[in-house]
C-alpha positions as CSV (number, residue, x, y, z in Angstrom):
1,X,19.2,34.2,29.5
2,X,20.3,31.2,27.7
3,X,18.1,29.1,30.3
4,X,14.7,29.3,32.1
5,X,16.0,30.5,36.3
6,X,15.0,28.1,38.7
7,X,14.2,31.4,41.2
8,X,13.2,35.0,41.0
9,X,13.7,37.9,43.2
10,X,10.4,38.4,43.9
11,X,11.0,41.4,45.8
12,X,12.2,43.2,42.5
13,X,9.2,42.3,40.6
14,X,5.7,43.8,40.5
15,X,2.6,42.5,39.0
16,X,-0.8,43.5,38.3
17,X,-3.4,41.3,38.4
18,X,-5.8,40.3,35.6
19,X,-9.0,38.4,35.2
20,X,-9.9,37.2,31.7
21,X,-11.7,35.8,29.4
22,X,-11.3,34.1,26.1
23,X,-8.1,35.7,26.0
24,X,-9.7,39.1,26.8
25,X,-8.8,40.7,29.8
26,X,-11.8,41.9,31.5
27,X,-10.5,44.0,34.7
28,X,-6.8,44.7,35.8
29,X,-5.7,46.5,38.6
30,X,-3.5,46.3,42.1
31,X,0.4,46.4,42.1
32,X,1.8,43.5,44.0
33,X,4.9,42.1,44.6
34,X,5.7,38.7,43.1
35,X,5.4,36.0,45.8
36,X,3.0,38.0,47.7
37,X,0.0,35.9,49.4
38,X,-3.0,37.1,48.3
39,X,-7.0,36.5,49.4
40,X,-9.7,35.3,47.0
41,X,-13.2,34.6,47.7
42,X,-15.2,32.4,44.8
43,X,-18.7,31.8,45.2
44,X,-22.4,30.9,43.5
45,X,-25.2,31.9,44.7
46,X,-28.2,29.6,44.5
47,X,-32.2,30.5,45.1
48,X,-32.8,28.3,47.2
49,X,-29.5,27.9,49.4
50,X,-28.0,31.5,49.3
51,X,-24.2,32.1,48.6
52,X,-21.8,29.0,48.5
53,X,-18.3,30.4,48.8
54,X,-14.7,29.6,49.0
55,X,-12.1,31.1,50.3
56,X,-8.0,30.8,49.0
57,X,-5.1,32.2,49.3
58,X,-3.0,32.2,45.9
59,X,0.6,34.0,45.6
60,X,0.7,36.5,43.4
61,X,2.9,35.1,39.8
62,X,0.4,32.2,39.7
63,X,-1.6,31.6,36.6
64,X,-4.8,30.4,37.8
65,X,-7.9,28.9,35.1
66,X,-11.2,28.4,36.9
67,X,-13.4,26.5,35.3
68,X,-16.6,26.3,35.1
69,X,-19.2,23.3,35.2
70,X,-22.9,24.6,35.5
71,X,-25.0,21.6,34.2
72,X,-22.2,19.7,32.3
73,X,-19.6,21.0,29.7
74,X,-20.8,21.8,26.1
75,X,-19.8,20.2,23.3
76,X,-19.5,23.5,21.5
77,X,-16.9,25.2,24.5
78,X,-14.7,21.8,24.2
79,X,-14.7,22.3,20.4
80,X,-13.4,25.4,21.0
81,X,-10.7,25.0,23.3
82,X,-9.5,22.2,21.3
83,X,-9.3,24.0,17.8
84,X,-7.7,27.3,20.2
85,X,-5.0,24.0,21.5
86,X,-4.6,22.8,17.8
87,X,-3.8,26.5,16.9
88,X,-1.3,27.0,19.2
89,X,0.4,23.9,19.3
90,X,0.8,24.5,14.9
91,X,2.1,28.1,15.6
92,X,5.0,26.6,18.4
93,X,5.5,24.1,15.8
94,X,5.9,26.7,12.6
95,X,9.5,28.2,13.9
96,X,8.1,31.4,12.5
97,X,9.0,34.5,14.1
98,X,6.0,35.9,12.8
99,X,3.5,33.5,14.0
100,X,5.8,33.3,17.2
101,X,5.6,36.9,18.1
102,X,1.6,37.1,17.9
103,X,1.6,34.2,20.6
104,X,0.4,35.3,24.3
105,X,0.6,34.1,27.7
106,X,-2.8,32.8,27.3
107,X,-2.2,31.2,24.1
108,X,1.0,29.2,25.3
109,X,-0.2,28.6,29.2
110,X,-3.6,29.4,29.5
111,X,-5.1,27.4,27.3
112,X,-3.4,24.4,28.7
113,X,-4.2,25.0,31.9
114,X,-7.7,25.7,31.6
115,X,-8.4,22.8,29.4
116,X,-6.9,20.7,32.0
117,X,-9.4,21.8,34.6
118,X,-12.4,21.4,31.9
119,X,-11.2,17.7,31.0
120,X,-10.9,17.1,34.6
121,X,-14.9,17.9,35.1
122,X,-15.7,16.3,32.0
123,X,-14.8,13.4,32.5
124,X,-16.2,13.5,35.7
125,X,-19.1,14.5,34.4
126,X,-19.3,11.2,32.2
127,X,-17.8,8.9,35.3
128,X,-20.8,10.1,37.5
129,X,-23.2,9.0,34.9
130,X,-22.1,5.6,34.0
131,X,-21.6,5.5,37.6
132,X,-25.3,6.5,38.6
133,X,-27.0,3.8,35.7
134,X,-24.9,0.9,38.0
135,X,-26.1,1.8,41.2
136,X,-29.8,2.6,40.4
137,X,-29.6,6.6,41.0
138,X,-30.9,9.5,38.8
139,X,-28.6,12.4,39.1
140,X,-28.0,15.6,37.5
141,X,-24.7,18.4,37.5
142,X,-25.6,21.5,39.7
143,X,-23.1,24.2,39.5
144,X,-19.4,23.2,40.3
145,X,-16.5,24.9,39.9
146,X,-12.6,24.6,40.3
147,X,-9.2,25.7,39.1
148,X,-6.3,24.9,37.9
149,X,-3.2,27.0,38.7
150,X,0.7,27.1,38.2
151,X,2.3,26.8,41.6
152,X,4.8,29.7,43.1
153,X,7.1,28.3,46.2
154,X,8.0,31.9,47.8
155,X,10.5,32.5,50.5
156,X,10.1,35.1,53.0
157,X,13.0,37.0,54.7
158,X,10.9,39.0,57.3
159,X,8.0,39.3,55.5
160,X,9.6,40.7,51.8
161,X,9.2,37.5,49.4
162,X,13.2,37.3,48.2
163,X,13.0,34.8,46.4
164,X,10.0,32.8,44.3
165,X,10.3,29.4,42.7
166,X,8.3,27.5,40.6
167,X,6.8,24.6,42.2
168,X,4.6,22.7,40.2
169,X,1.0,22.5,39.3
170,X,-1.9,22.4,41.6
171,X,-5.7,21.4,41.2
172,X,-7.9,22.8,43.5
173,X,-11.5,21.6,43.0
174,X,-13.3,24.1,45.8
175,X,-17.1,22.9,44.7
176,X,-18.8,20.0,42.9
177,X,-22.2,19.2,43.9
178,X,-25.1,17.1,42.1
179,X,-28.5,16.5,42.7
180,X,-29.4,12.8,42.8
181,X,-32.6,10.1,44.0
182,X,-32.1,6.6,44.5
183,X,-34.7,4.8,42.4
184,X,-35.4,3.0,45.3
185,X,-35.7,6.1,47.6
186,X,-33.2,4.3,50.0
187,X,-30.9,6.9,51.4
188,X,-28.6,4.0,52.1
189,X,-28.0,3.8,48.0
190,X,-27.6,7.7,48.0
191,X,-25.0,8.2,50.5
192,X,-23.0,5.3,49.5
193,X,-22.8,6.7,45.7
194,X,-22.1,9.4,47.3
195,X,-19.1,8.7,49.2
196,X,-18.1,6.9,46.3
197,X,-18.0,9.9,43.7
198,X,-15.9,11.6,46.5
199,X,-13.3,9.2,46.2
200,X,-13.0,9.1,42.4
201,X,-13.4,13.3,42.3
202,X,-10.4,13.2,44.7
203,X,-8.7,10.4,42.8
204,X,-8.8,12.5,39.5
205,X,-7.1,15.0,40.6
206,X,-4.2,13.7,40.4
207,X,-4.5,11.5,37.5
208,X,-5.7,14.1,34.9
209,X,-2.6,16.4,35.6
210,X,-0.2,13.1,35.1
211,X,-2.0,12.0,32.3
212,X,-2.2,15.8,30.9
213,X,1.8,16.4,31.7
214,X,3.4,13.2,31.8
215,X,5.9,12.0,28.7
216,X,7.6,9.0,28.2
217,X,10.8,10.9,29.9
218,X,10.0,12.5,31.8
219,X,6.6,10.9,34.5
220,X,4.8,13.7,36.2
221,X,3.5,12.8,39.8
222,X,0.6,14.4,41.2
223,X,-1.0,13.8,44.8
224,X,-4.6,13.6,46.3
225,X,-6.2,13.0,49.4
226,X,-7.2,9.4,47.9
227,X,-3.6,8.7,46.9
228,X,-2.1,9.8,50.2
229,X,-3.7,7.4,51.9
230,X,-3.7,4.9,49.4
231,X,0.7,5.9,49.6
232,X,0.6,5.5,53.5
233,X,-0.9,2.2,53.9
234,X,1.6,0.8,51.2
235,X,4.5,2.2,53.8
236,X,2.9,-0.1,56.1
237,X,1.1,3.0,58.2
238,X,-2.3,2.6,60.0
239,X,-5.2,4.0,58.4
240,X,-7.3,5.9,61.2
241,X,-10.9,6.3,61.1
242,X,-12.4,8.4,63.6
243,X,-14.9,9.4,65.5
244,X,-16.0,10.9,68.6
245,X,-15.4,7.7,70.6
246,X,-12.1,7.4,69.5
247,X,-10.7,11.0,68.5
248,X,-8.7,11.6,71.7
249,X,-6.9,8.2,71.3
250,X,-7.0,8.3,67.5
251,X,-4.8,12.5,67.7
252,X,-2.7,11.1,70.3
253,X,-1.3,8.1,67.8
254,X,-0.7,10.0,64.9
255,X,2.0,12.2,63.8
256,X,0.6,15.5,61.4
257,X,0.6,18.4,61.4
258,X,-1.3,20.6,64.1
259,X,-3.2,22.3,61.9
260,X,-4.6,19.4,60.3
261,X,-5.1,17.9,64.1
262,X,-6.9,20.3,64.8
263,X,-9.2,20.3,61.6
264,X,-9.6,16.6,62.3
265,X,-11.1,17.6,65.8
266,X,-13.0,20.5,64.7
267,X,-14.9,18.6,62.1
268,X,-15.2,15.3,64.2
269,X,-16.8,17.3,67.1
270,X,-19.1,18.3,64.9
271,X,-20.1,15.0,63.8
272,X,-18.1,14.0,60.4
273,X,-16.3,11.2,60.4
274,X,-12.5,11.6,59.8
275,X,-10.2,9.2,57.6
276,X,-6.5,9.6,58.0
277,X,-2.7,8.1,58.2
278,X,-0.2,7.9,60.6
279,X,2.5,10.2,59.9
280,X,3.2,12.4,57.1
281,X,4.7,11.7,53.6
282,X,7.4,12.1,51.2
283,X,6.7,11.7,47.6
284,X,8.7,13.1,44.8
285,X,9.3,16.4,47.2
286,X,6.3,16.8,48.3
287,X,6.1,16.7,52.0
288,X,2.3,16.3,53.6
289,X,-0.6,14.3,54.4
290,X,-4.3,13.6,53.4
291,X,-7.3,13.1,54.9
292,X,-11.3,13.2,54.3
293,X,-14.2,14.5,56.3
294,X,-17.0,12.7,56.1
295,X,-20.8,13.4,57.0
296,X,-21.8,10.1,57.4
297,X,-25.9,11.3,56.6
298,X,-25.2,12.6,53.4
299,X,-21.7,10.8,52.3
300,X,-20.5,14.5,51.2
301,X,-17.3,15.7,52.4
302,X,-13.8,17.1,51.9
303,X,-11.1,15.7,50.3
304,X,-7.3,17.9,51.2
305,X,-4.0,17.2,51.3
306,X,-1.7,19.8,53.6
307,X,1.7,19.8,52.9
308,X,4.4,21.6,50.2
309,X,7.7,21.2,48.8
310,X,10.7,20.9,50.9
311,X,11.9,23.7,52.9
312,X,8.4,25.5,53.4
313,X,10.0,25.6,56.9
314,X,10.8,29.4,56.0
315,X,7.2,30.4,57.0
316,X,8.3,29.5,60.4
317,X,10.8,32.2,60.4
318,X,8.3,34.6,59.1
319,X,5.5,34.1,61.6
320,X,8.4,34.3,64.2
321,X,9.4,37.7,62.9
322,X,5.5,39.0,62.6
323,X,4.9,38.0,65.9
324,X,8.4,39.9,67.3
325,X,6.9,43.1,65.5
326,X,3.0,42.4,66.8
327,X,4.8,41.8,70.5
328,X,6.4,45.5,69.9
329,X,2.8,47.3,69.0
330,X,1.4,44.9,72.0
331,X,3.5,46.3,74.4
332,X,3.0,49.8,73.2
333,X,-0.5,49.5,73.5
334,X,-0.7,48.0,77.1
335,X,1.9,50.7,78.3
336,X,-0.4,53.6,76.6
337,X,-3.7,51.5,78.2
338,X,-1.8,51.8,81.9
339,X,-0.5,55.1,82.3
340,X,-2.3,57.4,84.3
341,X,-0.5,61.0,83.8
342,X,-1.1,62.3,80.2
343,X,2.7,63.5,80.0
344,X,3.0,59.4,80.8
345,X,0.2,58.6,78.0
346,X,1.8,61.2,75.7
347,X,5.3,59.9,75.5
348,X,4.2,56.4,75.1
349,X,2.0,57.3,72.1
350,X,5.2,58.8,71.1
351,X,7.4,55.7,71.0
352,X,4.8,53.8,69.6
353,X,4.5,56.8,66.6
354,X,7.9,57.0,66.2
355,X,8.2,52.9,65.7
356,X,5.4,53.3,62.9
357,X,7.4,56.3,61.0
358,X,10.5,53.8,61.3
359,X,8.9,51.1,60.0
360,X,7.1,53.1,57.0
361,X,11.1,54.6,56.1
362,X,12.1,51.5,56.1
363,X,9.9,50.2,53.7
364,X,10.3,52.6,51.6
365,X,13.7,52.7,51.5
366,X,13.3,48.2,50.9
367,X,10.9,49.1,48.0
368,X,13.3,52.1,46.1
369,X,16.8,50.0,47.1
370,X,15.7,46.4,47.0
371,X,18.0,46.3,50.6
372,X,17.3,43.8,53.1
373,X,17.0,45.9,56.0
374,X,17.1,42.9,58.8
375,X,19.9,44.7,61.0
376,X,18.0,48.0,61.2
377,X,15.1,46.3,62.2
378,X,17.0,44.2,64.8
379,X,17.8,47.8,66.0
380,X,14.2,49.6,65.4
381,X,12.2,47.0,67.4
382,X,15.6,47.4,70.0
383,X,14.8,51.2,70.2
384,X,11.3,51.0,70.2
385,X,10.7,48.5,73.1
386,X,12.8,50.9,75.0
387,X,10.8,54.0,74.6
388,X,8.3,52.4,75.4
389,X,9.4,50.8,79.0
390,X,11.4,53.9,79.7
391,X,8.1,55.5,79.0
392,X,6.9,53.6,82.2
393,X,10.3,54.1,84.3
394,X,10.7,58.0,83.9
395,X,8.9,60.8,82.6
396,X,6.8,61.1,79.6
397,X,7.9,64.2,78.2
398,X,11.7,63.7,78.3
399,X,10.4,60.2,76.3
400,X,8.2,61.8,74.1
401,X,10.9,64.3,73.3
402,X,13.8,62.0,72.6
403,X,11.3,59.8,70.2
404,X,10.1,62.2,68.0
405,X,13.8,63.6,67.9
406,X,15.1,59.9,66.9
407,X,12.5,59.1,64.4
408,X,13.7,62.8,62.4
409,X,17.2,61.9,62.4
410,X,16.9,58.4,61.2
411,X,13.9,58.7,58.9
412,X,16.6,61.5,57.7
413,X,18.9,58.6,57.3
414,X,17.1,56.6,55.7
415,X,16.0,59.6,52.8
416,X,19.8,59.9,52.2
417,X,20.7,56.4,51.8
418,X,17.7,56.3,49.5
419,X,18.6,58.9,47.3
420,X,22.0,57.9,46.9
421,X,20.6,54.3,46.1
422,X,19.0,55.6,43.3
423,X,22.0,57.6,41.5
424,X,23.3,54.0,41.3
């Protein structure tokens, strides 16, 4: 196309995931669709502590660069990445079709989003220690990680992602950790650094991406927990901290989301300390609201944001529709747990079977046709729930029958309709 699409059918696209390094991919496998939330688990496993993990949920399309900060960043590995940038940036620069053409995905976005990530713990790296000589502490990098990622927006119609947009960027810093010692031994010195290092890791992850993408024309705007906050109380909003003497007055004033409400009570009960704003934000799009959490004997804590672009809204829809369908299987289930006759049990298994060979055509016939097949679910979870009551109401068998029958004839259907999609 003569222009970059603002959106893709996601539900037409399939991807395989990849994990790499130094441009070498190192294991591939899965088909997913694009759009698709996936699950991730990152961890390091310490001697002394056992496994530290994270868990997160990226959509599959996103390019995602972890990096990697184990007792500071060597000299040689930023040399590295800056002569692979240099490279790069000479080739995009040549207009040669040759030198185009030997150009990959890693080449033109991977290395610029992994060296983001790296110059963001870098110069951490060097804040903490100019940092630790004014405070009188001793400190030293244990193993940290985080990642940089491009950002998919997908939007669900009943669970298929239709269609996927490209959001933005997003930082996501899951682990930094340091071992330090007041000179002084006072723990007073320790946890205050320590809250302090909190705020500027928080505060630089927004900065580096603005000062990494920002040009002249055209200002990128990044957000942070730090700069939430730092956003609300310029709109004039109350800055809440709170603790167990004031968390049932503190939820009942502000205005966020429940999810973080009930994060902020969670982690309050117990016994962090919680920092947050009124009501939530709108910045350049972005629609949310930060917050920290606080353990007020160490300083250590969590920095988020929660929020997304407008028009996330569509998840609602989704979790409406899941629910509709868990509500179907629900039902089956308690009807199959109540009867008493097995002619009763039988033709309640029945419905409930003959919902799941449905659902199972239907997918198919989504994945081969690229349909969206919203009306004959309205009418599957229709049928379904009323196999299932009339499974209660009359006889089993006569149920159990008429189910199996119904499920031939329109998983029939659905082959046909199939086929013929295909011969278009």
């Amino acid at each position: 196309p003569s222009a970059i699409p603002d959106t893709l059918p996601g539900y037409l696209i399939h991807l395989v995931a990849e994990f790499s390094m130094d441009g070498e991919v190192i294991k591939s496998g899965g088909n997913q669709t694009m759009g698709t939330e996936l699950y991730e688990t990152l961890g390091l496993y310490s001697p002394s502590h056992g496994w530290g993990v994270s868990n997160n949920h990226p959509i599959a399309g996103e390019y995602r660069a972890i990096g990697l900060d184990l007792q500071g960043i060597s000299p040689t590995q930023a040399a590295e990445l800056k002569t692979s940038l240099e490279a790069t940036q000479a080739k995009l620069e040549s207009s040669d079709d040759t030198q185009l053409a030997t150009l990959t995905k890693h080449d033109v976005i991977g290395d610029l989003i992994y060296g983001t990530i790296m110059s963001y713990l870098a110069l951490n790296d060097v804040q903490e220690e100019i940092q630790a000589q004014s405070t009188n502490m001793v400190t030293y990098r244990l193993p940290s990680y985080g990642i940089f990622s491009t950002s998919l927006q997908p939007q669900y119609w009943f669970g298929i992602p239709r269609n996927t947009s490209f959001s933005g960027l997003s930082m996501d810093v899951d682990r930094v950790t340091f071992h330090g010692a007041a000179k002084d031994n006072s723990k007073a010195t320790r946890v205050n650094f320590t809250q302090a290092s909190g705020a500027r890791l928080s505060a630089m992850e927004h900065l580096v991406p603005e000062q990494t993408f920002s040009t002249p024309e055209s200002p990128a705007h990044g957000i942070s927990a730090v700069k939430a906050l730092a956003l609300a109380a310029a709109e004039g909003q109350k800055i809440w901290t709170i603790t167990q003497e004031n968390l049932e007055f503190a939820l009942s004033s502000i205005n966020l989301s429940a999810e973080v409400e009930s994060e902020i009570r969670n982690s309050v009960l117990a016994g962090q300390i919680a920092t947050a704003h009124e009501a939530q934000l709108n910045y350049f799009g972005w629609v949310g609201s930060g917050y920290l959490l606080i353990d007020p004997q160490t300083g250590a804590g969590a920095y988020k944001i929660a929020g997304g672009s407008n028009g996330a809204d569509i998840v609602g829809t989704v979790a409406t529709t899941w629910g509709v369908i868990a509500a179907v299987f629900e039902a089956g289930l308690l009807v199959v747990k109540a009867a008493k006759p097995i002619l009763l049990r039988a033709g309640a298994i029945g419905a409930i079977l003959a919902f799941i060979s449905l659902l199972a055509s239907l997918a198919s016939l989504s994945a081969s046709c690229g349909l969206f097949v919203f009306p004959l679910m309205v009418m599957l979870i229709g049928l379904s729930v009323g196999l299932i009551y009339l499974s209660l109401i009359t006889g089993g068998l006569g149920i159990l029958i008429l189910s199996q029958v119904l499920s031939y004839f329109a998983s029939f259907a659905v082959g046909q309709i199939s086929d013929a999609c295909k011969k278009i």
